[in-house]
Wavefront OBJ file of the C-alpha trace (Angstrom):
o trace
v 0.000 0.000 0.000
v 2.870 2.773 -1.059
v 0.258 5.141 -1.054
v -0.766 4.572 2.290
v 2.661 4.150 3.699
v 3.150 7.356 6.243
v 6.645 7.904 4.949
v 4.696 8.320 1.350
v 2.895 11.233 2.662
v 5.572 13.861 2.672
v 6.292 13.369 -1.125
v 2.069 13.513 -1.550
v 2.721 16.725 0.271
v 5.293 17.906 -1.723
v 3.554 17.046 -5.120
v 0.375 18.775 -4.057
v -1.970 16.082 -3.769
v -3.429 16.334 -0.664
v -6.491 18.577 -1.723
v -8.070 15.223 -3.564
v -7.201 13.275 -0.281
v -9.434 15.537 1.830
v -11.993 15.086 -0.491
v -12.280 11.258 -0.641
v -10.583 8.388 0.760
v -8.967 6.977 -2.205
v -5.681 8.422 -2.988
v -3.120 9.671 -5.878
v 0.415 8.924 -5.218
v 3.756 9.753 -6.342
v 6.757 7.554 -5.684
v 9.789 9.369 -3.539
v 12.177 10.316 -5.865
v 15.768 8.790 -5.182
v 19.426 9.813 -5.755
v 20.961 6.500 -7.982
v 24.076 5.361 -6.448
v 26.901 2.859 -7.818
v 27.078 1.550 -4.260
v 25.826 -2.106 -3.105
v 22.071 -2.316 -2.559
v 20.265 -5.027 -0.400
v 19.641 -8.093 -3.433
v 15.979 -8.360 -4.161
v 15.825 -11.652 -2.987
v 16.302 -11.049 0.487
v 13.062 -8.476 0.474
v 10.729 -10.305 -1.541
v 10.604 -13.413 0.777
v 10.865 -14.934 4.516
v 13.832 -14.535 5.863
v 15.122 -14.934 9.678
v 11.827 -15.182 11.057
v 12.588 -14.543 15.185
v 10.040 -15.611 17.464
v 9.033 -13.974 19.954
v 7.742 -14.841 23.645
v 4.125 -14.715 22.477
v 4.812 -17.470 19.793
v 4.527 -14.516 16.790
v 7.487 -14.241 14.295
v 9.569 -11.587 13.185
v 11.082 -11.533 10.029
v 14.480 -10.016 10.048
v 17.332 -9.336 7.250
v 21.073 -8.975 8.387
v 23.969 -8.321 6.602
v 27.781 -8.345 7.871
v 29.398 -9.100 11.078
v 30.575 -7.496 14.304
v 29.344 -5.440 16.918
v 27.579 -2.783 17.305
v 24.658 -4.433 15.415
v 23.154 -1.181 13.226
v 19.357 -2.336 13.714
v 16.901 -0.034 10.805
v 13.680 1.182 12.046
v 11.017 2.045 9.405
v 8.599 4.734 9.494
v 4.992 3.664 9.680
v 3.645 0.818 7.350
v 7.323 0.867 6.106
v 9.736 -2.334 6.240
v 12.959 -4.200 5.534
v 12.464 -2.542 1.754
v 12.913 0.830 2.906
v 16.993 0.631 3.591
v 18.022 -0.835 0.986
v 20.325 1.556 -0.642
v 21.862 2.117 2.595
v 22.069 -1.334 4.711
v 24.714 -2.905 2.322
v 26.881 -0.471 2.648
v 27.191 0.270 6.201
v 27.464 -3.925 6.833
v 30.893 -3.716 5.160
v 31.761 -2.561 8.736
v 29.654 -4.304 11.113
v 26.427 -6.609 11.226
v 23.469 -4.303 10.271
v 19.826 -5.470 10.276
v 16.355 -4.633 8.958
v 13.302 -5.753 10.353
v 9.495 -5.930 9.510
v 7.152 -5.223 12.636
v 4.295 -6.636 13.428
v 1.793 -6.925 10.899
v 4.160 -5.654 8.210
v 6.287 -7.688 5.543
v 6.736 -10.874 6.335
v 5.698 -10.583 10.164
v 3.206 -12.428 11.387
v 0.345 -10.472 12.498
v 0.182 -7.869 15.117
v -1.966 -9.167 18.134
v -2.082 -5.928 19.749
v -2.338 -2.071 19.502
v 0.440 -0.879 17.151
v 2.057 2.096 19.055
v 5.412 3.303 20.406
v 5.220 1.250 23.157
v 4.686 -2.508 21.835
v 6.860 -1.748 18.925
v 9.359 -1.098 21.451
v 8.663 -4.094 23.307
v 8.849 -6.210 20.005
v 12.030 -4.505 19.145
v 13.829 -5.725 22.590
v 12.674 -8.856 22.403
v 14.090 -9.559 18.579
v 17.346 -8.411 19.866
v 17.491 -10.930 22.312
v 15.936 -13.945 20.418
v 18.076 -13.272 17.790
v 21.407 -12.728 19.634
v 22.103 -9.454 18.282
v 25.743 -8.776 18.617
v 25.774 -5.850 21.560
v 25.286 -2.885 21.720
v 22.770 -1.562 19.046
v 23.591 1.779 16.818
v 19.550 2.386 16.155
v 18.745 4.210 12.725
v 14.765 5.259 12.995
v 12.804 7.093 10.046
v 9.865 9.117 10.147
v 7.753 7.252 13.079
v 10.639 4.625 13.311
v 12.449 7.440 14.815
v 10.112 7.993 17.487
v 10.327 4.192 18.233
v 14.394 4.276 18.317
v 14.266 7.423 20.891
v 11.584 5.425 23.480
v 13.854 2.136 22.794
v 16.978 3.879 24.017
v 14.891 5.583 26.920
v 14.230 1.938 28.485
v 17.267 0.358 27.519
v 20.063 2.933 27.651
v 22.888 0.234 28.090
v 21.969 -1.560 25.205
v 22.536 1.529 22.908
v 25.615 2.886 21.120
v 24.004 5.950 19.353
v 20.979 6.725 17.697
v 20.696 8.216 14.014
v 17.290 9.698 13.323
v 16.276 10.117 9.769
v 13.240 13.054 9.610
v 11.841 12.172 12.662
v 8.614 12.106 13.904
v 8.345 13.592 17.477
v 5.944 14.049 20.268
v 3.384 16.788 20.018
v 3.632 16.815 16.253
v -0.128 16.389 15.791
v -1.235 19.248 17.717
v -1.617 22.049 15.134
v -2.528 24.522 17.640
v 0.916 25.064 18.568
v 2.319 26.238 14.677
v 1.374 29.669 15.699
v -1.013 29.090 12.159
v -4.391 30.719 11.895
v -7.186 28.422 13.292
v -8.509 27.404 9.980
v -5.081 26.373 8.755
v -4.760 24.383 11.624
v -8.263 22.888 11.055
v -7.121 21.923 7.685
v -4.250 20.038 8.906
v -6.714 17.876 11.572
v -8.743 17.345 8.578
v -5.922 15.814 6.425
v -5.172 13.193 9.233
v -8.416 12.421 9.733
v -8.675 11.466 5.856
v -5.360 9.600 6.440
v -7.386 7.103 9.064
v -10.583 7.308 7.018
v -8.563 5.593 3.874
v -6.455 3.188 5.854
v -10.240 1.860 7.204
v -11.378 1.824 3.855
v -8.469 -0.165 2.235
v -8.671 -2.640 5.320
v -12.547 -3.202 4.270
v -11.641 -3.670 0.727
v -9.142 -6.344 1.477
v -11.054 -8.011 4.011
v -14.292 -7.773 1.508
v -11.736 -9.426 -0.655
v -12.199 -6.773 -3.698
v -8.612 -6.180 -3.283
v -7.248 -9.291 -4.402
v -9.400 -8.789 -7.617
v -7.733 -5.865 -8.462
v -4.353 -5.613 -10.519
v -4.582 -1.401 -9.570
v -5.754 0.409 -6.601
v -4.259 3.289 -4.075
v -4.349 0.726 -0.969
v -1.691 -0.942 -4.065
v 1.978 -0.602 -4.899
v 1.097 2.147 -6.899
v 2.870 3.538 -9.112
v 4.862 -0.155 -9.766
v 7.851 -0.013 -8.445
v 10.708 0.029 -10.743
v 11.967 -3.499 -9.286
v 9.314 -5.858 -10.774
v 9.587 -8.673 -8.493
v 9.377 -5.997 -5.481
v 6.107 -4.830 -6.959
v 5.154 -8.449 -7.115
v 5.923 -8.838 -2.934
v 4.616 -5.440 -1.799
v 1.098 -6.181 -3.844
v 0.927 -9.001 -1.767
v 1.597 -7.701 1.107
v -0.475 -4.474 0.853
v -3.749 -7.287 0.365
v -3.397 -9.217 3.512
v -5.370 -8.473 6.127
v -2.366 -8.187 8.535
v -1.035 -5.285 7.107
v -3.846 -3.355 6.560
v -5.229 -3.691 10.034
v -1.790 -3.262 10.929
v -1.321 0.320 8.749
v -4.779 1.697 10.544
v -3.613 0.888 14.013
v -0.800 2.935 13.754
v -2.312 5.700 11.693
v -4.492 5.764 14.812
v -1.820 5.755 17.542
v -0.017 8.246 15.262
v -2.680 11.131 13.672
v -5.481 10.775 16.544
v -5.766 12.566 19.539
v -7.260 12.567 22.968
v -7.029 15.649 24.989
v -4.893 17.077 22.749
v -2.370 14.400 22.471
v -1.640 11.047 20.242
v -1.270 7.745 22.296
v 2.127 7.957 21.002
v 2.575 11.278 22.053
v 1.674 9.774 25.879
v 4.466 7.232 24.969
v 7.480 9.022 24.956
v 8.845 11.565 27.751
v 11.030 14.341 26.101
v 13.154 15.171 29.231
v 15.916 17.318 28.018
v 19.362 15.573 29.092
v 17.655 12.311 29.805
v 19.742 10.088 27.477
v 23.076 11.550 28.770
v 25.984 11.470 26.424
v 24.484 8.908 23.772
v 25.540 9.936 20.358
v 22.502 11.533 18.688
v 22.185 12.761 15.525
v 18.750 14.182 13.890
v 18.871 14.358 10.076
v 16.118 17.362 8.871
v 14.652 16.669 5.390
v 15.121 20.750 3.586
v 11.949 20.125 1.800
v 9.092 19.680 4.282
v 6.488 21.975 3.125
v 2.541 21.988 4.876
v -0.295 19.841 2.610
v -2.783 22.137 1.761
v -2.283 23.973 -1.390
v -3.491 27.488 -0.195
v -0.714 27.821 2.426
v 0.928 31.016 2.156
v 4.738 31.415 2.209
v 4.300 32.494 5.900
v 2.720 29.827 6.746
v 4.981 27.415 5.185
v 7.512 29.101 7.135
v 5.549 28.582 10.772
v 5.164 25.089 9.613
v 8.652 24.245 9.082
v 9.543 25.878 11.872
v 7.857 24.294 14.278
v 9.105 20.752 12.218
v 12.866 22.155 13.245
v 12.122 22.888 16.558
v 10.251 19.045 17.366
v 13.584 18.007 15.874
v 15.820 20.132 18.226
v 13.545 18.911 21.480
v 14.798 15.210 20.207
v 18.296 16.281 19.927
v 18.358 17.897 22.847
v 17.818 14.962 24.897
v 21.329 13.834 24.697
v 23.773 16.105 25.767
v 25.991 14.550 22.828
v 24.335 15.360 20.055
v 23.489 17.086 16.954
v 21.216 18.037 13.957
v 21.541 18.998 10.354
v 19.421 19.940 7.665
v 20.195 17.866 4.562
v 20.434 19.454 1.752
v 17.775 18.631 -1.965
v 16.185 16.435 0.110
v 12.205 14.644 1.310
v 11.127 13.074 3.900
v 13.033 10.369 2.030
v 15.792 10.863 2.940
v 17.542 7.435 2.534
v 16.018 7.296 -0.662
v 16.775 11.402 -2.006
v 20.264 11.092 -0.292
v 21.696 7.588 0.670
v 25.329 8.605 1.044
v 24.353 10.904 3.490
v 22.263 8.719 6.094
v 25.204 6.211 5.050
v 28.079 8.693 6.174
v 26.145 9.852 9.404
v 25.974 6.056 10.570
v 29.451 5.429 9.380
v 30.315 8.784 12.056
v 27.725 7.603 14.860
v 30.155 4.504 14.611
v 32.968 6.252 14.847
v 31.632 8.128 17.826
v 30.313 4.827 19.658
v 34.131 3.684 19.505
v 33.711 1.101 16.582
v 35.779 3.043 13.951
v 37.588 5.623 16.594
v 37.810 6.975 19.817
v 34.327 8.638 20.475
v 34.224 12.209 20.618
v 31.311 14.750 21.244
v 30.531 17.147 18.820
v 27.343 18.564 20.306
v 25.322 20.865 18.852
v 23.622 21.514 22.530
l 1 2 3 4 5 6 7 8 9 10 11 12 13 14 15 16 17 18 19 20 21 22 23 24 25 26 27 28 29 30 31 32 33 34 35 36 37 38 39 40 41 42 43 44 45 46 47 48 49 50 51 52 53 54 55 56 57 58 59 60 61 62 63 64 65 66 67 68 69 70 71 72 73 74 75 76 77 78 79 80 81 82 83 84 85 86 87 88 89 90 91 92 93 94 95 96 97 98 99 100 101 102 103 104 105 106 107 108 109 110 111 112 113 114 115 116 117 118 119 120 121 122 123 124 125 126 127 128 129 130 131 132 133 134 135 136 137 138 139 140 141 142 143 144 145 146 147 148 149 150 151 152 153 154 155 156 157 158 159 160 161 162 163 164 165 166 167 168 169 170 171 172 173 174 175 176 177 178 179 180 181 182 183 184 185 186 187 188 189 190 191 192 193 194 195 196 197 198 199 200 201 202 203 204 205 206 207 208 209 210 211 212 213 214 215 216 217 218 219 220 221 222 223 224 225 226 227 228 229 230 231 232 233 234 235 236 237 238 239 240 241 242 243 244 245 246 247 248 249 250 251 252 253 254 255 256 257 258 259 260 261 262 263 264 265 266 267 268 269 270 271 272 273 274 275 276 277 278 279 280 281 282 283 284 285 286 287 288 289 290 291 292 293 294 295 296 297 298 299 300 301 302 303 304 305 306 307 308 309 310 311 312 313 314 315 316 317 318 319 320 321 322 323 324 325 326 327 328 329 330 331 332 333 334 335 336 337 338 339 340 341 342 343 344 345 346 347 348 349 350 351 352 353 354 355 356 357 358 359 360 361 362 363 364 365 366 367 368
């Protein structure tokens, strides 16, 4: 379902599309553009099938991809409805130097179902457990995109000796649902609760068409890989995936822990305590996406500029819970970041390595 993968929403954004979305719940897409590379990618073959599927205490499996050897294990986190696809242009490269591994959660890839609420906190749990089960060489250097980064931050809040830096690719952050705080006019605000609450309305409705089982009739829809991917045979896998029932029910729960609010805040927002200083000295570094515009097509220039404002600010609250840490804006690129600029999220792990003590004696180079 690339167009109802969360990560797919910024380049929606950025191509204008969101006007139709508010208007109905099926959806155009555009794929995020990437930056070609003559560096080793992840082979097909290990994305379009089971792999190391890790069970868990529960008696559900995880499937999980790693490449290379050594410690720290790098361990990918994908943004919402994302998976094991989403690093590879950047996995194969960084496992020249140590073991680094991609998972699919629960619900996702080839997972088995999730058998309870998909939010910060039982992907976390999930997360610890694979570790373990799988005897993950020690400590972990945790890359999280988009939402994934929000799970990598609460991981290394509960298990801070397990962690040799973080590296957080666009981040989502707490609070970054509540519009009332852009300092935009209430009706651009309103606009922006509206777009999230199409966001859960066509997650629902792809769930009911693959549960109706019009889906698997279909060689085209939005809840589809659609546009195909260039790779044909990873077309082929995420078609199938997007139909099953465990992903889609799996997409919606986490739209919902993600985009709807209580009181003001998400239940992921609940999830995560943003104590300044409360990671210590952990290597952090926040990667900021220089395209990151608002949805709605009538923004003004002023309010594009509240909007990423506030988006750089969420990010410095995240960086600023590490007292070693810092955060740049990457230049020509999405949300995508791995995908618009690959040797970039690959040199910033390559550098969180260094400054866990893999590559080099760690030094701090805080921006706080």
């Amino acid at each position: 379902m690339q167009s109802l993968r969360f990560a797919l929403l910024w380049s929606l954004w950025l191509a204008g599309f969101i006007p139709a979305l508010l208007a109905a719940p099926r959806l155009q897409v555009v794929q995020p553009a990437f930056t070609s590379t003559a560096a080793p990618v992840v082979p097909t073959s290990l994305l379009t099938a089971p792999q190391r599927q890790v069970y868990l205490r529960d008696g559900r499996r995880l499937n999980l991809v790693c490449l290379g050897s050594g410690a720290p294990t790098i361990l990918f986190e994908s943004g919402t409805g994302g998976g094991v696809f989403d690093w590879r242009f950047v996995q194969a490269v960084v496992a020249r130097h140590t073991t680094a591994c991609a998972y699919d959660r629960a619900g996702f890839g080839f997972s088995d179902p999730a058998r309870r609420r998909s939010d910060v906190d039982n992907a976390v749990d999930d997360l610890h457990q694979l570790g373990e089960r799988a005897a993950l060489p020690r400590p972990l250097l945790l890359v999280g995109h988009s939402n994934g980064g929000m799970y990598a931050v609460r991981f290394a809040q509960q298990h801070r000796s397990e962690v040799a830096a973080l590296v957080l690719v666009d981040p989502g952050f707490p609070g970054q649902q509540d519009f009332t705080r852009y300092g935009l006019a209430p009706a651009r605000a309103a606009e922006l609760e509206a777009g999230n609450a199409a966001w859960i309305r066509s997650a629902q409705h792809c769930l009911d068409l693959v549960r109706s089982g019009i889906l698997a009739l279909r060689a085209s829809s939005p809840c589809l890989d659609q546009p195909p991917n260039a790779d044909s045979a990873l077309h082929r896998a995420l078609n199938r995936i997007d139909s099953s029932p465990a992903y889609a029910a799996a997409l919606l729960s986490e739209f919902q822990s993600t985009f709807r609010k209580r009181h003001g805040a998400t239940v992921n927002d609940r999830e995560i305590p943003m104590r300044p200083g409360s990671l210590g000295a952990l290597p952090l570094t926040v990667l900021t996406a220089s395209r990151h515009p608002a949805a709605p097509s009538d923004f003004t220039p002023a309010d594009q500029a509240k909007y990423y404002r506030f988006w750089r600010a969420g990010h410095d609250r995240l960086a600023a819970l590490s007292t070693c840490s810092r955060n740049r804006v990457v230049p020509d690129s999405g949300h995508f970041i791995q995908y618009n600029q690959p040797q970039v999220v690959i040199a910033t792990i390559l550098a969180a390595l260094a400054d866990a003590g893999r590559l080099a004696p760690a030094t701090c180079r805080s921006d706080h």
